[in-house]
PDBQT receptor file of N, H, CA, C and O in Angstrom, charges set to zero:
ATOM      1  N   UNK A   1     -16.202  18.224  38.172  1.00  0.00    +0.000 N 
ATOM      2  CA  UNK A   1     -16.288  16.946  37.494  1.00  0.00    +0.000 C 
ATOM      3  C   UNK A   1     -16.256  17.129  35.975  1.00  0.00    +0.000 C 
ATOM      4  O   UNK A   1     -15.536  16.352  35.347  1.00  0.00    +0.000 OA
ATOM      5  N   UNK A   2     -16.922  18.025  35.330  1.00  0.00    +0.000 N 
ATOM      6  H   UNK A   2     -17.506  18.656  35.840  1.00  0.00    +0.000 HD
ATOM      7  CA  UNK A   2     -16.927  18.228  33.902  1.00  0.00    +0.000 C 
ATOM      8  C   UNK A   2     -15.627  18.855  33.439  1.00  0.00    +0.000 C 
ATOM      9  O   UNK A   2     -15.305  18.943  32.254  1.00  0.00    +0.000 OA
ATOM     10  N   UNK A   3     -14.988  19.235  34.346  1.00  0.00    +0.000 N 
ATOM     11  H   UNK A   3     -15.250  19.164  35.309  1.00  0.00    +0.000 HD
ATOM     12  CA  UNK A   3     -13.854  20.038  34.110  1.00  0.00    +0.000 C 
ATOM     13  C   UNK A   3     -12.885  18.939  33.893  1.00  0.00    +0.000 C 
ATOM     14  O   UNK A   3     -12.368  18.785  32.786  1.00  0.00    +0.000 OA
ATOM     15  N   UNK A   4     -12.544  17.973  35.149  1.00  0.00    +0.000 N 
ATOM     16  H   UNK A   4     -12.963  18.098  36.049  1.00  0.00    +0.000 HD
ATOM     17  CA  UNK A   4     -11.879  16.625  34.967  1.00  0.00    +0.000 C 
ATOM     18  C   UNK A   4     -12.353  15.823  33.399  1.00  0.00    +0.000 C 
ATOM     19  O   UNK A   4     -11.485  15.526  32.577  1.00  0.00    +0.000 OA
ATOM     20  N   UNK A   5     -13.611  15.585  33.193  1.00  0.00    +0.000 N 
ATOM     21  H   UNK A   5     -14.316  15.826  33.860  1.00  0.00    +0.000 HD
ATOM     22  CA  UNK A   5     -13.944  14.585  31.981  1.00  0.00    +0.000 C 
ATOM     23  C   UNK A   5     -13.359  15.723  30.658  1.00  0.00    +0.000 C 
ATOM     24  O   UNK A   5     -13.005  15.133  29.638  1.00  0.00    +0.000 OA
ATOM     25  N   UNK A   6     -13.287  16.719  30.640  1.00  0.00    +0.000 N 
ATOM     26  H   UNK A   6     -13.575  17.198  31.469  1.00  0.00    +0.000 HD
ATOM     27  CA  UNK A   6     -12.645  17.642  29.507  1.00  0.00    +0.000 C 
ATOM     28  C   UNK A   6     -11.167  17.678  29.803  1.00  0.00    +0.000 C 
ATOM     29  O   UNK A   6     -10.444  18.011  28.863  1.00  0.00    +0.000 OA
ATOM     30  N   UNK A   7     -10.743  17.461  30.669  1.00  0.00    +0.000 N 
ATOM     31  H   UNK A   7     -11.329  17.190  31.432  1.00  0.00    +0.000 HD
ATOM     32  CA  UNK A   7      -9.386  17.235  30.852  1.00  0.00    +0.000 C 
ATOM     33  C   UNK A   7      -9.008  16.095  29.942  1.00  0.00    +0.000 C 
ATOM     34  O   UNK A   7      -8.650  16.128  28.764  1.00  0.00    +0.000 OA
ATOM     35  N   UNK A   8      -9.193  14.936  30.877  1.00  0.00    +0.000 N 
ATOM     36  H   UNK A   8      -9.484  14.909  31.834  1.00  0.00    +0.000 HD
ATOM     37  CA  UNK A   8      -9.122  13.279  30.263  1.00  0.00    +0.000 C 
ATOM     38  C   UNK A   8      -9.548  13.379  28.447  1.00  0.00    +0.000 C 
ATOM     39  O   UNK A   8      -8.973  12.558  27.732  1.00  0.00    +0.000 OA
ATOM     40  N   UNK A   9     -10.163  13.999  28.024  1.00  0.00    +0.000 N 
ATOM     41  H   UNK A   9     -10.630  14.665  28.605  1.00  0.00    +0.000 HD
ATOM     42  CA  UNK A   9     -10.879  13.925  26.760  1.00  0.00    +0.000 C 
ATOM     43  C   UNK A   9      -9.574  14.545  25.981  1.00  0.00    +0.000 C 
ATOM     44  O   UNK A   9      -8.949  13.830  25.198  1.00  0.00    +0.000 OA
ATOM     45  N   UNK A  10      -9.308  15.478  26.149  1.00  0.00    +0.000 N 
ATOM     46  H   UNK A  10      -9.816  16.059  26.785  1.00  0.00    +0.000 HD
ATOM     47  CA  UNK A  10      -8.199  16.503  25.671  1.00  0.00    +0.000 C 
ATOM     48  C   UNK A  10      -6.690  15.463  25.616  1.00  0.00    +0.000 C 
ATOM     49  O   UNK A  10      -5.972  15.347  24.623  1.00  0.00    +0.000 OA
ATOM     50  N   UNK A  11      -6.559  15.050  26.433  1.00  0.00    +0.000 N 
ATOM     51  H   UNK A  11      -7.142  15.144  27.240  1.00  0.00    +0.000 HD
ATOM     52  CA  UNK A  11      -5.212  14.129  27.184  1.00  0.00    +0.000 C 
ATOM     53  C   UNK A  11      -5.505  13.073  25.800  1.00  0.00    +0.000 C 
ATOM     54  O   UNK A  11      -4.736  13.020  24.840  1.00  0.00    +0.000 OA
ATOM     55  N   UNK A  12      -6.654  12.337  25.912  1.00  0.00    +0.000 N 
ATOM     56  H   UNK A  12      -7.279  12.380  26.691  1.00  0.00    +0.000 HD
ATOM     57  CA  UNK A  12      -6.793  11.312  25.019  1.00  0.00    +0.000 C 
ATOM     58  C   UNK A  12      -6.664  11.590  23.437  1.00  0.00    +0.000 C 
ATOM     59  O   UNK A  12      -5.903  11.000  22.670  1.00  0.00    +0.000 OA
ATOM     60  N   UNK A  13      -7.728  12.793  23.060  1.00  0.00    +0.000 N 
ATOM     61  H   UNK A  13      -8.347  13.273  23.683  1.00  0.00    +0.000 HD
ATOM     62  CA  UNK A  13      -7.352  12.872  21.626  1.00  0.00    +0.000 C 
ATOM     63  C   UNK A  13      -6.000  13.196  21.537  1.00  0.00    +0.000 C 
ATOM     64  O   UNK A  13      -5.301  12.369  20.951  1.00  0.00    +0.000 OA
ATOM     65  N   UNK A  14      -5.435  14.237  21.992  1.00  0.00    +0.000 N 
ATOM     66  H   UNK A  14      -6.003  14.909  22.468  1.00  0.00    +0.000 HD
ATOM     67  CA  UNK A  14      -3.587  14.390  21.703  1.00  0.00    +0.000 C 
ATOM     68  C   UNK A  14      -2.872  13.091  22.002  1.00  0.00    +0.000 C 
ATOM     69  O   UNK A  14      -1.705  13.039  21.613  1.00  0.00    +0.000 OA
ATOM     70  N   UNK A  15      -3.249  12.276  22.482  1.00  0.00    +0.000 N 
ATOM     71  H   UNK A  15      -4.197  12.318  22.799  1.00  0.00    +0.000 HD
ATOM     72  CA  UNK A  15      -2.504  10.705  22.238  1.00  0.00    +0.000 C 
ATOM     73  C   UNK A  15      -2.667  10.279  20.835  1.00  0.00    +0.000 C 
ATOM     74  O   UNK A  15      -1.814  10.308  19.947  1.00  0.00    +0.000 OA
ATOM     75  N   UNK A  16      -3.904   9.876  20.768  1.00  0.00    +0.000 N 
ATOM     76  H   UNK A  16      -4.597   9.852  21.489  1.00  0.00    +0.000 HD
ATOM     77  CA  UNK A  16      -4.656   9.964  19.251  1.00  0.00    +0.000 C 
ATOM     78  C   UNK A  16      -3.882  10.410  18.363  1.00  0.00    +0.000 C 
ATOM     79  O   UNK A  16      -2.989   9.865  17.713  1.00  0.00    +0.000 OA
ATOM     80  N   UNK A  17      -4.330  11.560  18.377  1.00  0.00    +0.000 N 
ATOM     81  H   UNK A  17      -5.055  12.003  18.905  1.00  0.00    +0.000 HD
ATOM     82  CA  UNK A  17      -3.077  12.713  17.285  1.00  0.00    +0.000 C 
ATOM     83  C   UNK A  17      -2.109  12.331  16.973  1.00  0.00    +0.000 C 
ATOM     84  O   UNK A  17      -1.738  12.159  15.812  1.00  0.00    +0.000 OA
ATOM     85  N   UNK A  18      -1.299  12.050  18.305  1.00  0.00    +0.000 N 
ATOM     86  H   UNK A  18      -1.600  12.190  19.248  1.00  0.00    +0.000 HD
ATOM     87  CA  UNK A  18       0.342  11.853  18.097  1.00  0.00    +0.000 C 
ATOM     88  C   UNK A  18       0.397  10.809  17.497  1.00  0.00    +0.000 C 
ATOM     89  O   UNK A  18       1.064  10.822  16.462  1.00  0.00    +0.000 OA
ATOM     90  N   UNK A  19      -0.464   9.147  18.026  1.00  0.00    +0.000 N 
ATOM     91  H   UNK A  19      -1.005   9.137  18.867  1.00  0.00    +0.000 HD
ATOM     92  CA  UNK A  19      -0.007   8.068  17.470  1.00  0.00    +0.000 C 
ATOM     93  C   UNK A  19       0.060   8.589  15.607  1.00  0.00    +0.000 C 
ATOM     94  O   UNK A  19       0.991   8.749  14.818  1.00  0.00    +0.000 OA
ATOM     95  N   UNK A  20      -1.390   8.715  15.509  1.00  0.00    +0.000 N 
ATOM     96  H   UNK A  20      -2.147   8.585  16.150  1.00  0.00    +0.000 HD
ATOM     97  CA  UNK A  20      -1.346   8.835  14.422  1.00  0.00    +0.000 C 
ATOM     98  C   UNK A  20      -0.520   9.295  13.406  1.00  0.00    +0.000 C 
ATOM     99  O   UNK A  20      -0.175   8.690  12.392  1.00  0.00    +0.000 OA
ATOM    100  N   UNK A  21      -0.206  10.522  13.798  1.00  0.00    +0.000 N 
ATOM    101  H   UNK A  21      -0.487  11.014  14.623  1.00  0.00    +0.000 HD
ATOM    102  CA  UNK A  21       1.050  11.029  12.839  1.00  0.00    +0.000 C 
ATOM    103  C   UNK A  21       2.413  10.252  13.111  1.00  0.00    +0.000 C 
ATOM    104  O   UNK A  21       3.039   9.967  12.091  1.00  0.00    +0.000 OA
ATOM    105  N   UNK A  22       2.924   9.897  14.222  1.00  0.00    +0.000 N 
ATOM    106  H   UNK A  22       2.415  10.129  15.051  1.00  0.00    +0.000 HD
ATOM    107  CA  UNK A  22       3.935   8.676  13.799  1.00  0.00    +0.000 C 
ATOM    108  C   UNK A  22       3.910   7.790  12.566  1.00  0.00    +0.000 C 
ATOM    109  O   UNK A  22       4.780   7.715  11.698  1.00  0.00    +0.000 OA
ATOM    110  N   UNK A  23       2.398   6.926  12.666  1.00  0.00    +0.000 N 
ATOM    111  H   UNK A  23       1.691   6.987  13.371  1.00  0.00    +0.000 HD
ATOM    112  CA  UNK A  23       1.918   6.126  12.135  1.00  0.00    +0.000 C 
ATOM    113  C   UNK A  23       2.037   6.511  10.736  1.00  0.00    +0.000 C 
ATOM    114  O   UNK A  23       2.562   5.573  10.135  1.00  0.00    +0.000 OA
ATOM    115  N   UNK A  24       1.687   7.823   9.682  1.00  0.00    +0.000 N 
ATOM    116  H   UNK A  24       1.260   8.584  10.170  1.00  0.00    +0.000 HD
ATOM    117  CA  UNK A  24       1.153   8.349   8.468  1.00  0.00    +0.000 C 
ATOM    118  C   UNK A  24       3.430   8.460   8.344  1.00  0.00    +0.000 C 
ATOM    119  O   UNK A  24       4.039   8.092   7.340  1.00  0.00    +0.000 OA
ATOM    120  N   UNK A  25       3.952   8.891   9.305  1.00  0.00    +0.000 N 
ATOM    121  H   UNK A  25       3.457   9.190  10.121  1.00  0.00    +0.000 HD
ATOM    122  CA  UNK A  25       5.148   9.266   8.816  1.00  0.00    +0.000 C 
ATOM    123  C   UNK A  25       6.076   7.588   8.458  1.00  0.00    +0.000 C 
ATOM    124  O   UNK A  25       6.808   7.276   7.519  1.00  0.00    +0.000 OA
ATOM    125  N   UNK A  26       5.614   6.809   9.684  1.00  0.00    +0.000 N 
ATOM    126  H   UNK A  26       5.019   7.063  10.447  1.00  0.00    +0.000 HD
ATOM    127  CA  UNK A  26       6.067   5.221   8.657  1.00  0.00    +0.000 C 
ATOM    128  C   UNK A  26       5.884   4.963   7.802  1.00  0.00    +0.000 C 
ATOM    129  O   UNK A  26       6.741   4.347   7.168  1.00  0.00    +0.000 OA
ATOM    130  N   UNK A  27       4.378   5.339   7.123  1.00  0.00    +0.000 N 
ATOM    131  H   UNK A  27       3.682   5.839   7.638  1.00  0.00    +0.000 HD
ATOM    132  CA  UNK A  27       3.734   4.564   6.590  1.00  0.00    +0.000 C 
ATOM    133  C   UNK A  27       4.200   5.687   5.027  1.00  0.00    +0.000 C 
ATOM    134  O   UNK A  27       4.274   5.156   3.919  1.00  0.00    +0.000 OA
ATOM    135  N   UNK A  28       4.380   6.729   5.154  1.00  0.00    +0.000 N 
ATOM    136  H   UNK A  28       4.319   7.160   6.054  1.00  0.00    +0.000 HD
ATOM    137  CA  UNK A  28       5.176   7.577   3.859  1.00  0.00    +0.000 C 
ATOM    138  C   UNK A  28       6.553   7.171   3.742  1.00  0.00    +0.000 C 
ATOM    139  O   UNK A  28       7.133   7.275   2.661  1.00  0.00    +0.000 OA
ATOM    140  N   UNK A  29       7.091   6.741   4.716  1.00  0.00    +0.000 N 
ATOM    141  H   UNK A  29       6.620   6.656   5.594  1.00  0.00    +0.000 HD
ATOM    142  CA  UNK A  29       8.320   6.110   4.649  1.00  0.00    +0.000 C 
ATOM    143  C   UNK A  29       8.226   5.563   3.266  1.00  0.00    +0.000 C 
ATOM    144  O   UNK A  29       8.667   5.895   2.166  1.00  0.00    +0.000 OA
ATOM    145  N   UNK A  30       7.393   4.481   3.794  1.00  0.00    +0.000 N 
ATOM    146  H   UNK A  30       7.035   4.212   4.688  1.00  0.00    +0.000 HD
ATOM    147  CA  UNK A  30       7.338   3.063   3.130  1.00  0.00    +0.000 C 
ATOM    148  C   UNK A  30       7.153   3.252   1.666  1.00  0.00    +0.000 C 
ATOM    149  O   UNK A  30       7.807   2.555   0.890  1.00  0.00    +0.000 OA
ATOM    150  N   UNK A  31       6.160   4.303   1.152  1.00  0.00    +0.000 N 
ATOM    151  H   UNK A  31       5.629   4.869   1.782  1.00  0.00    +0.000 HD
ATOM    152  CA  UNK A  31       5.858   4.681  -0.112  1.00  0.00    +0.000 C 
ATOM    153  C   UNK A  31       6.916   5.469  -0.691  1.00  0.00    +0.000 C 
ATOM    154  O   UNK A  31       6.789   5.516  -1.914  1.00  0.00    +0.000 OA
ATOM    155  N   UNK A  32       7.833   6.054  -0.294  1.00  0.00    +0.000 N 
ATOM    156  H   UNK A  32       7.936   6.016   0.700  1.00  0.00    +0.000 HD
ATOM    157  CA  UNK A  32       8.748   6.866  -0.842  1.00  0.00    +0.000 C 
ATOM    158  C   UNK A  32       9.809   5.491  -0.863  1.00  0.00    +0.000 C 
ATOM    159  O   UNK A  32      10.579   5.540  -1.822  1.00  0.00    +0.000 OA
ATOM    160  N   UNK A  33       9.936   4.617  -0.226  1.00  0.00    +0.000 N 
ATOM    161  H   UNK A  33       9.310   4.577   0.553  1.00  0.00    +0.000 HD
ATOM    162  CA  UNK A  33      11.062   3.694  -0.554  1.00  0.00    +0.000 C 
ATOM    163  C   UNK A  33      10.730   2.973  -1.692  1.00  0.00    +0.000 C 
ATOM    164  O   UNK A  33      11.542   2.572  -2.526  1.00  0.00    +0.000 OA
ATOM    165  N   UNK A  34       9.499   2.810  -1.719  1.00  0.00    +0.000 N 
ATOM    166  H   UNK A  34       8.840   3.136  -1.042  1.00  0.00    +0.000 HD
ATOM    167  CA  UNK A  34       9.048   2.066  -3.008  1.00  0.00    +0.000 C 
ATOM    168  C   UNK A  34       9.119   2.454  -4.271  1.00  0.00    +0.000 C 
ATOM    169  O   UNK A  34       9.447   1.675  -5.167  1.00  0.00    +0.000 OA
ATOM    170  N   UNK A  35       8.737   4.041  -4.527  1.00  0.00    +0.000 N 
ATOM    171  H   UNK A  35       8.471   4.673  -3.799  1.00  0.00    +0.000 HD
ATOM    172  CA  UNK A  35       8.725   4.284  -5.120  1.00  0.00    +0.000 C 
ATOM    173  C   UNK A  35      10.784   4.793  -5.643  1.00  0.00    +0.000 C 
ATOM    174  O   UNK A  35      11.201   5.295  -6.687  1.00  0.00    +0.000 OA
ATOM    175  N   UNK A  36      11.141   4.592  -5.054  1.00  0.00    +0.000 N 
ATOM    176  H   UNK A  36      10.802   4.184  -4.206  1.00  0.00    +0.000 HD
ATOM    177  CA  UNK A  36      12.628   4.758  -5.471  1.00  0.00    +0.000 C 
ATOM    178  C   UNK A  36      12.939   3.714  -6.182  1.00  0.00    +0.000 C 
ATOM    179  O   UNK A  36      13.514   3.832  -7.264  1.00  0.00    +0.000 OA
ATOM    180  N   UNK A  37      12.483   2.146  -5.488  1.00  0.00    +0.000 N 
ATOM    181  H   UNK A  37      12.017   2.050  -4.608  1.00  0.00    +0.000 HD
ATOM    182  CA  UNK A  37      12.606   1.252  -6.476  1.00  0.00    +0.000 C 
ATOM    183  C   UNK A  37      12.008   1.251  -7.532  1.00  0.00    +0.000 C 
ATOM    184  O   UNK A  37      12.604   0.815  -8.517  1.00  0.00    +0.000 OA
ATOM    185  N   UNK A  38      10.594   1.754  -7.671  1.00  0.00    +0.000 N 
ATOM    186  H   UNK A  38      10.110   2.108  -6.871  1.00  0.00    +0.000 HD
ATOM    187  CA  UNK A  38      10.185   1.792  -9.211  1.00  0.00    +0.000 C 
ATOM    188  C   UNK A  38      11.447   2.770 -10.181  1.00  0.00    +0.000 C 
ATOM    189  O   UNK A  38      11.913   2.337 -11.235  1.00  0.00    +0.000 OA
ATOM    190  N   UNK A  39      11.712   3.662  -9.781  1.00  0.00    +0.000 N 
ATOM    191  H   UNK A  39      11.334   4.014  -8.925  1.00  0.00    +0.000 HD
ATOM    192  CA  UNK A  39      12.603   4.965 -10.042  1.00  0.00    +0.000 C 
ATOM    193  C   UNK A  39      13.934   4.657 -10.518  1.00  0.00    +0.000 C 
ATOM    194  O   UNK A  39      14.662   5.373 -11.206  1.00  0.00    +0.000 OA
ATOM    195  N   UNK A  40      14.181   3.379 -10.018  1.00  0.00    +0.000 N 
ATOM    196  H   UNK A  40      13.590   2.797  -9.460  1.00  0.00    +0.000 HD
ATOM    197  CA  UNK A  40      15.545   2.625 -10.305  1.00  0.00    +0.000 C 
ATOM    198  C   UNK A  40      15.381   1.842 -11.500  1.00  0.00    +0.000 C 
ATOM    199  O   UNK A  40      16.018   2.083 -12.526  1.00  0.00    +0.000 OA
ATOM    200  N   UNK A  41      14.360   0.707 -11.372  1.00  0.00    +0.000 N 
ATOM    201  H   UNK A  41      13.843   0.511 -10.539  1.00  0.00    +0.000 HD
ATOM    202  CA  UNK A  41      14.055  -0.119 -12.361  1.00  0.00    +0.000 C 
ATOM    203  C   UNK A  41      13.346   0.570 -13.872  1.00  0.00    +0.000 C 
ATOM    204  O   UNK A  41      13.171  -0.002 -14.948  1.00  0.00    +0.000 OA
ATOM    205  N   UNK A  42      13.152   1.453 -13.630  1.00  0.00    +0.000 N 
ATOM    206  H   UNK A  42      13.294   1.917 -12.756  1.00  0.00    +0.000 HD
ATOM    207  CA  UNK A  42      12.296   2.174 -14.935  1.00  0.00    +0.000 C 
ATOM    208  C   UNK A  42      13.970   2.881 -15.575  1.00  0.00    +0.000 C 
ATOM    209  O   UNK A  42      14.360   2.855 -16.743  1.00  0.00    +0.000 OA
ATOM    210  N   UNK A  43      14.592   3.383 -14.537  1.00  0.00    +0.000 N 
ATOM    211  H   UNK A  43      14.275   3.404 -13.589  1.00  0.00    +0.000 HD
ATOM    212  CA  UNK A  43      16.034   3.663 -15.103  1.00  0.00    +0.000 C 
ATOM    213  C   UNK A  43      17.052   2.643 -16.045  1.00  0.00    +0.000 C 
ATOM    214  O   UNK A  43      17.834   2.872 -16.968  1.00  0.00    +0.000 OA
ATOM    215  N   UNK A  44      16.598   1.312 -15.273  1.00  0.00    +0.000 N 
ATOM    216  H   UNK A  44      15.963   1.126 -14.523  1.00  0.00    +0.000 HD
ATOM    217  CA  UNK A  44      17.336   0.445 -15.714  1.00  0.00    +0.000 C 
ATOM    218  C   UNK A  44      16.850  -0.177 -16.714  1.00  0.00    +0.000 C 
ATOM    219  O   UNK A  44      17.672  -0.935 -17.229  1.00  0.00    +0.000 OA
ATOM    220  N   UNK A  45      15.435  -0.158 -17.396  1.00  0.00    +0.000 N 
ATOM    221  H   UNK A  45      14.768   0.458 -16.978  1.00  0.00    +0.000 HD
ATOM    222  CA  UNK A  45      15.204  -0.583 -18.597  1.00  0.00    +0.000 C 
ATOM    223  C   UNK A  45      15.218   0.603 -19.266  1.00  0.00    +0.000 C 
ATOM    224  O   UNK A  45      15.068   0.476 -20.481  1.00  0.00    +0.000 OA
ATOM    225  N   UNK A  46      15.383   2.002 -18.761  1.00  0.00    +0.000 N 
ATOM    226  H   UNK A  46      15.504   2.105 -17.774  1.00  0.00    +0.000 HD
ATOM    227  CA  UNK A  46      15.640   2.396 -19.748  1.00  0.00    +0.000 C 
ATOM    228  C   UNK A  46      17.217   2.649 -20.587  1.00  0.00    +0.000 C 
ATOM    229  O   UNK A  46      17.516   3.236 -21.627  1.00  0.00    +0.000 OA
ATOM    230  N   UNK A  47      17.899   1.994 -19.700  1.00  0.00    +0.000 N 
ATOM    231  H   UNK A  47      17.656   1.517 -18.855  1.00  0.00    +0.000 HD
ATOM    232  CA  UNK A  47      19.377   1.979 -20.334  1.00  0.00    +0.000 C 
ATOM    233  C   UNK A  47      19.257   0.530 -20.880  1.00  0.00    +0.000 C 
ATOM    234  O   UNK A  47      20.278   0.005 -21.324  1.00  0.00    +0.000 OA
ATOM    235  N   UNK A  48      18.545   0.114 -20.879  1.00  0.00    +0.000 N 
ATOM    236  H   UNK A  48      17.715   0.541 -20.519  1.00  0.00    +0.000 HD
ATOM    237  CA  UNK A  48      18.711  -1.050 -21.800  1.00  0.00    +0.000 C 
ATOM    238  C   UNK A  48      19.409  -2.461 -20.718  1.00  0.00    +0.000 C 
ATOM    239  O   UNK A  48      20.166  -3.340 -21.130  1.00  0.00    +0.000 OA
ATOM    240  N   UNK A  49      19.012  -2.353 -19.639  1.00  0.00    +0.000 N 
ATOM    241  H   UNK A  49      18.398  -1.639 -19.304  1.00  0.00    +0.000 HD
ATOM    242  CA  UNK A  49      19.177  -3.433 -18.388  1.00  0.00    +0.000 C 
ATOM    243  C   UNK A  49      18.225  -4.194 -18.207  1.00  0.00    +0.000 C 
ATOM    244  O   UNK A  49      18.195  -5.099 -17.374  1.00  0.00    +0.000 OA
ATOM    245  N   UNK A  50      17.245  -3.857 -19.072  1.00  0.00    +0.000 N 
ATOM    246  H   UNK A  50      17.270  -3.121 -19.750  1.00  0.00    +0.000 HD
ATOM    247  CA  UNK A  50      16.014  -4.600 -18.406  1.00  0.00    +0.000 C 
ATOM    248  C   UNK A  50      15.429  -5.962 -18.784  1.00  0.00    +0.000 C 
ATOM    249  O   UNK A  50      14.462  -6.411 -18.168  1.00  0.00    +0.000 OA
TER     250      UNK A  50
C-alpha cells in the first residue's frame, strides 16, 4: 500500500513539473515578444520616427 501511495505521489508531481514548465515556456514567450517591441520602438525614435 505505501508503495502504491509513493507511486501515485511520484506520477502526480511529474505532471506538476511538466505542466509547469510548459506554462514558464509560454509565458517567456510572451516576454521576449514584448520586449522586441520595446526593441523596435526605442529604434524608431531613435532614428527620428518617433
Amino acid at each position: 500500500m505505501k508503495r502504491l501511495i509513493a507511486l501515485m505521489m511520484m506520477v502526480m508531481f511529474s505532471t506538476a513539473a511538466l505542466t509547469a514548465c510548459n506554462t514558464m515556456a509560454g509565458a517567456g514567450k510572451d516576454v521576449q515578444k514584448v520586449g522586441e517591441k520595446v526593441e523596435d520602438k526605442a529604434q524608431d525614435c531613435k532614428d527620428g520616427k518617433c
